[in-house]
C-alpha positions in Angstrom: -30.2 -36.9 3.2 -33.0 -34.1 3.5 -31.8 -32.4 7.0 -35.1 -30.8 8.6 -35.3 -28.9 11.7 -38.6 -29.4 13.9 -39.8 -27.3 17.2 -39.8 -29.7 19.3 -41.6 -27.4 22.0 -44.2 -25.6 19.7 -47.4 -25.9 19.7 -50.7 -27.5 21.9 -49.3 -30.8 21.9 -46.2 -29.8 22.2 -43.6 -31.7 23.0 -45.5 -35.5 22.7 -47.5 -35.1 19.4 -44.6 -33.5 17.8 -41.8 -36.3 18.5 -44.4 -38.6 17.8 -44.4 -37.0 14.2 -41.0 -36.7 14.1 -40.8 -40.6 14.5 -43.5 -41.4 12.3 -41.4 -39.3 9.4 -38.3 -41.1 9.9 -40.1 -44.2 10.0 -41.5 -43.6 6.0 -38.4 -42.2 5.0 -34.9 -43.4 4.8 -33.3 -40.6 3.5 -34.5 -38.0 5.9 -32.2 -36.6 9.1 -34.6 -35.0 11.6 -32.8 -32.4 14.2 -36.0 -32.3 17.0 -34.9 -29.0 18.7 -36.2 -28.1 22.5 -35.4 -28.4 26.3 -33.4 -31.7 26.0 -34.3 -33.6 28.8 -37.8 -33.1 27.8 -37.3 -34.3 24.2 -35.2 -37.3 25.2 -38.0 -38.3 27.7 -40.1 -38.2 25.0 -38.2 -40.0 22.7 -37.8 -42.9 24.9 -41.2 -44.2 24.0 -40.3 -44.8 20.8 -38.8 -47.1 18.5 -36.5 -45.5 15.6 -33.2 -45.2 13.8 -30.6 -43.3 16.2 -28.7 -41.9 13.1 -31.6 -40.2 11.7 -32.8 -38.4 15.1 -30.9 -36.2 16.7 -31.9 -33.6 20.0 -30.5 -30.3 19.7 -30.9 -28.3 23.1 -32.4 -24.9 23.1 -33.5 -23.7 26.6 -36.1 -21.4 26.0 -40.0 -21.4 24.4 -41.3 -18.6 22.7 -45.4 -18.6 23.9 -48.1 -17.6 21.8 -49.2 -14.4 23.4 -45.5 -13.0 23.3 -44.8 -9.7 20.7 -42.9 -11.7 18.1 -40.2 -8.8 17.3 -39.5 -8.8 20.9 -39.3 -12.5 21.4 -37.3 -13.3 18.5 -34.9 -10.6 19.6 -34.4 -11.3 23.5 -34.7 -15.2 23.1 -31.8 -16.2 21.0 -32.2 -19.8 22.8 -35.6 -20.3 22.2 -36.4 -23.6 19.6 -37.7 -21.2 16.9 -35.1 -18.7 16.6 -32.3 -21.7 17.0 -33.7 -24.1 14.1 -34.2 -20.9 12.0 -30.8 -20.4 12.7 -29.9 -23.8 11.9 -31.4 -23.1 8.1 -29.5 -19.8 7.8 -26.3 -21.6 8.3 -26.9 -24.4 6.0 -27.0 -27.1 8.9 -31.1 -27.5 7.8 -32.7 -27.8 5.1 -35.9 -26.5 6.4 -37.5 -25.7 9.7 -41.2 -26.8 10.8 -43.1 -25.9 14.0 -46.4 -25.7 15.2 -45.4 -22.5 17.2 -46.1 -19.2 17.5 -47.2 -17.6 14.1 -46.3 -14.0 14.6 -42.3 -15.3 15.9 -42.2 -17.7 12.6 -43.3 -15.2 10.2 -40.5 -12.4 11.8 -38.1 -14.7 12.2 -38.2 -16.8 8.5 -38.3 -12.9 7.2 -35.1 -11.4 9.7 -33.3 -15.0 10.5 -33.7 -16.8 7.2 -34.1 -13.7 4.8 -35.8 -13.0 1.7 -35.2 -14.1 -1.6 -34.0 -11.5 -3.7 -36.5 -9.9 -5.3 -39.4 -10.9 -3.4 -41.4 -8.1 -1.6 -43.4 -10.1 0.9 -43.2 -13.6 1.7 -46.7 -15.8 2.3 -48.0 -18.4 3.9 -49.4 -21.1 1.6 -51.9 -23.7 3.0 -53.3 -26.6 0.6 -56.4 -26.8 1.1 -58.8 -29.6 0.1 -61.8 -29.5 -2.7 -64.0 -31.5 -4.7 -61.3 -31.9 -7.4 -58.3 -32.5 -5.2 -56.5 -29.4 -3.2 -55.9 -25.4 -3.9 -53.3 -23.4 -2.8 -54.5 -20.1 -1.0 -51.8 -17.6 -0.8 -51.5 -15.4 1.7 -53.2 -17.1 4.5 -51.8 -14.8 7.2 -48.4 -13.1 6.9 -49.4 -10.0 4.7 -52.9 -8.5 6.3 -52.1 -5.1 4.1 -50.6 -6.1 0.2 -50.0 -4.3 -2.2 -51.1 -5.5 -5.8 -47.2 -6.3 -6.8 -47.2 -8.4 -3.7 -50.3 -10.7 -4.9 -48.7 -10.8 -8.5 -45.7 -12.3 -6.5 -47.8 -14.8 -4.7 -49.5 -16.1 -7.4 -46.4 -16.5 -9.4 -44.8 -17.9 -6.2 -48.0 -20.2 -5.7 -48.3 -21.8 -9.3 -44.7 -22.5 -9.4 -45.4 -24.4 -5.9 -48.5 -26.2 -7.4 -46.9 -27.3 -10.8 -43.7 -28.8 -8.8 -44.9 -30.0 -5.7 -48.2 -30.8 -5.9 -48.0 -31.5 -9.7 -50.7 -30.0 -11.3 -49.4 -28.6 -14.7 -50.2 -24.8 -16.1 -52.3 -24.2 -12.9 -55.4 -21.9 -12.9 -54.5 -18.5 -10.7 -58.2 -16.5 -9.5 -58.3 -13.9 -7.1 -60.6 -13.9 -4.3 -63.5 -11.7 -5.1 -67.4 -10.7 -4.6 -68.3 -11.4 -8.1 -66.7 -12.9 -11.3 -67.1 -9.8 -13.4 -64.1 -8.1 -13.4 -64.8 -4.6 -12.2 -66.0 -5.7 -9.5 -64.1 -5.7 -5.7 -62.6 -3.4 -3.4 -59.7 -1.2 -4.7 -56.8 -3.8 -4.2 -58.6 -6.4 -5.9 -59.2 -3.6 -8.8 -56.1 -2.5 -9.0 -54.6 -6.4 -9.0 -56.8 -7.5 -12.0 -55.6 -6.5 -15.0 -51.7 -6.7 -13.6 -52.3 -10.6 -13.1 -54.3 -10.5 -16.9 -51.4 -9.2 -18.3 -48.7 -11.5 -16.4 -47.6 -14.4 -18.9 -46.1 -16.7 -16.6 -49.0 -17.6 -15.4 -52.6 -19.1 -15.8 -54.7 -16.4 -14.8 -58.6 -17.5 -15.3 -60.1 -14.1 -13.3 -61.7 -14.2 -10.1 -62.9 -16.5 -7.6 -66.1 -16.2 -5.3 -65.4 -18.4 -2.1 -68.8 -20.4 -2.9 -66.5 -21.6 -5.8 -63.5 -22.2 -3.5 -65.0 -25.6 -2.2 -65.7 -26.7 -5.8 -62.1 -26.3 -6.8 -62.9 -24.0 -9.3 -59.0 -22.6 -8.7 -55.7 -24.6 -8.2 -54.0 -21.0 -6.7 -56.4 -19.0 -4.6 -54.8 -15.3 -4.4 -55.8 -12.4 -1.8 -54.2 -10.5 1.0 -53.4 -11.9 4.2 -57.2 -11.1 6.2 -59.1 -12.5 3.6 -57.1 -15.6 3.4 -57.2 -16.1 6.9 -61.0 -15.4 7.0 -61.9 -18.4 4.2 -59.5 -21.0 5.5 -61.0 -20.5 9.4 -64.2 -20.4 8.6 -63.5 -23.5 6.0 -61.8 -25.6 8.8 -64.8 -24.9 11.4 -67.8 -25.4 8.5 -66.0 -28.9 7.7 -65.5 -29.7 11.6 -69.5 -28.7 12.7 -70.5 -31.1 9.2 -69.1 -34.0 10.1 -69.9 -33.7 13.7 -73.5 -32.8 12.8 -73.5 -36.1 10.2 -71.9 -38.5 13.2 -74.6 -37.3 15.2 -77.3 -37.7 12.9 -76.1 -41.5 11.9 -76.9 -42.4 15.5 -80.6 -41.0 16.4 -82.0 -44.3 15.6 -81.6 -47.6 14.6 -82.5 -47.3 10.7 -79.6 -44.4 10.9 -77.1 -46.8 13.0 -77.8 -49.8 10.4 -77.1 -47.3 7.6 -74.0 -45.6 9.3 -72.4 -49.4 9.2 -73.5 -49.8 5.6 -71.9 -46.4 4.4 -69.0 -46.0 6.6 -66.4 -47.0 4.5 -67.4 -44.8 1.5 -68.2 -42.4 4.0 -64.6 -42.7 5.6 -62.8 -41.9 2.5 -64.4 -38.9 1.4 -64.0 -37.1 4.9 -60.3 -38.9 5.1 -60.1 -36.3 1.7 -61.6 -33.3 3.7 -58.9 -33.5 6.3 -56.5 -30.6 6.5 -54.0 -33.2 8.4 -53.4 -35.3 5.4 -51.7 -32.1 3.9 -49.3 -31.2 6.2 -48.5 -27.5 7.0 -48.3 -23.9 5.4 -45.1 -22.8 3.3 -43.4 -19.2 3.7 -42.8 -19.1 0.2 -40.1 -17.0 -0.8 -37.5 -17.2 1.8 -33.9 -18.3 0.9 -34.6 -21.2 3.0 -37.7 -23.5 3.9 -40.0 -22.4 7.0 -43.6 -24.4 7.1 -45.7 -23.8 9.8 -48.5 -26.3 10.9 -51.5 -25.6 13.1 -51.2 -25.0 16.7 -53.1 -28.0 17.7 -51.5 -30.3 14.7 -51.2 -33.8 16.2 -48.7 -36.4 14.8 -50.0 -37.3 11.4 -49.9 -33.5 10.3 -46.5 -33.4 12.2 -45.0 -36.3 9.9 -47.1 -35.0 6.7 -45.1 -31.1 7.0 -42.0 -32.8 7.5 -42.3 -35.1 4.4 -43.1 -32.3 2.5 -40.7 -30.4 3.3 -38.7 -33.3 1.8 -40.8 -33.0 -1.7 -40.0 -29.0 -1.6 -36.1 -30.1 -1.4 -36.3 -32.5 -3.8 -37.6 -30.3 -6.6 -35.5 -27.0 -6.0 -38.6 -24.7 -5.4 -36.7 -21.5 -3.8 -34.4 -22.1 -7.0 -37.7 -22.0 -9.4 -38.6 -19.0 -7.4 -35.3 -16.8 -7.4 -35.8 -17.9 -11.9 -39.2 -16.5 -12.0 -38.7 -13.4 -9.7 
């Protein structure tokens, strides 16, 4: 059995959507043990609307809910009963095989780095969204935890983030780029400079140059490396350019007639390739390098993104990443 903590009480939709996801998991999964952690009576309430196996959810109280607007260092430090800092807990003691919440970003990334500690050897831990594209998903690493890196740090993540795409997502000898403003390689600010040739010259890894974020979409990558602004800058901008398109095209199918006979006749196909475009069929962001699993999903995830992270936290298990990682580092 995979045992995976989940924040019951983290989130937007917190604590409905999440149990709801919780459920949905252990529904598709036999061999998973799901420990939803928050205010009990809440949980249990929740719980009571649906239909599972008793042995493969269990409550685990925690009394109080770091917010979002909270200092993280000060919140993981004064609220030892809070649902993040007790699942996180619950994976430093070996009771968890990982920990997932929809939470607070700041408390998870202090917490996974203070509660559930570093790998040896790693400098900086990531987050690690998939992200989809014409050819299938990338990985962009760092997304958010490390807004000032250092060029060892992005040699680490793209090690970090092939090793995750070759065993998770299972895309042999993936291609490693660098975010950039051009493809020729002096080009970039002094971080990227200074990163270049150290990834040219790493032989672990299948370093193809740099990336402009035109290319991004195209899947002209399968590991997207930068620092922790940029990251953050493509994948928010990517999520609300893909939300205003398909709104716009919904809108569009039903100015007329002609448009609303067509809408009926493409649907289907049309279905599909948005169904690909949806960052909820992916589940949530790794903090890669940690001597235990922390994902975090968005803040509004609703249930399907809820299962998905859990589920993959079952696939990281399964193939030993942190194991490949503490080899590689």
């Amino acid at each position: 059995m995979v045992k995976i903590a989940v924040d019951a009480m983290g989130g937007d939709n917190a604590p409905g959507e999440i149990v709801a996801g919780a459920v949905m998991a252990a529904q598709s999964r036999e061999d998973i043990q799901i420990f939803l952690i928050g205010k009990e009576e809440v949980v249990s309430e929740e719980l009571k609307k649906h239909t599972y196996k008793k042995e493969q959810i269990e409550v685990v109280n925690a009394t109080e809910v770091i917010e979002t607007e909270e200092p993280p260092v000060n919140a993981i430090r004064t609220k030892k009963d809070s649902s993040i800092v007790v699942g996180m807990n619950m994976v430093r003691r070996g009771e968890a095989d990982a920990f997932c919440s929809a939470g607070s970003s700041g408390a998870i990334l202090v917490g996974g780095q203070v509660i559930v500690g570093r790998i040896k050897g790693v400098e900086r831990p990531p987050l690690a969204p998939l992200i989809p594209t014409e050819k299938g998903v990338s990985l962009l690493i760092d997304c958010g935890a490390n807004v000032d890196a250092r060029p060892s740090h992005l040699v680490q993540f793209a090690k970090m983030g092939s090793i995750y795409m070759e065993h998770v997502v299972g895309i042999k000898n993936p291609r490693v780029a660098i975010v950039n403003i051009g493809a020729e390689e002096e080009k970039g600010n002094a971080l990227v400079k200074e990163t270049f040739p150290l990834l040219k010259e790493c032989k672990d890894i299948n370093f193809i140059g740099s990336i402009e974020a035109r290319e991004i979409p195209h899947g002209g990558a399968d590991v997207i490396v930068s620092e922790a602004f940029v990251g953050n800058v493509i994948l928010k901008l990517y999520e609300g350019v893909g939300a205003t398109l398909i709104s716009m095209v919904k809108q569009g199918m039903m100015t007329s007639l002609r448009s609303k006979i067509g809408a009926l006749l493409v649907k289907p196909a049309l279905k599909t390739t948005l169904k690909a475009f949806d960052a909820s069929q992916y589940g949530g962001a790794p903090l890669l390098g940690l001597k235990g699993l922390v994902v975090k999903t968005h803040g509004n995830s609703k249930r399907i993104e809820v299962c998905n992270s859990i589920l993959q936290c079952v696939t990281f298990k399964e193939q030993a990443i942190n194991e490949k990682i503490k080899e590689s580092l």
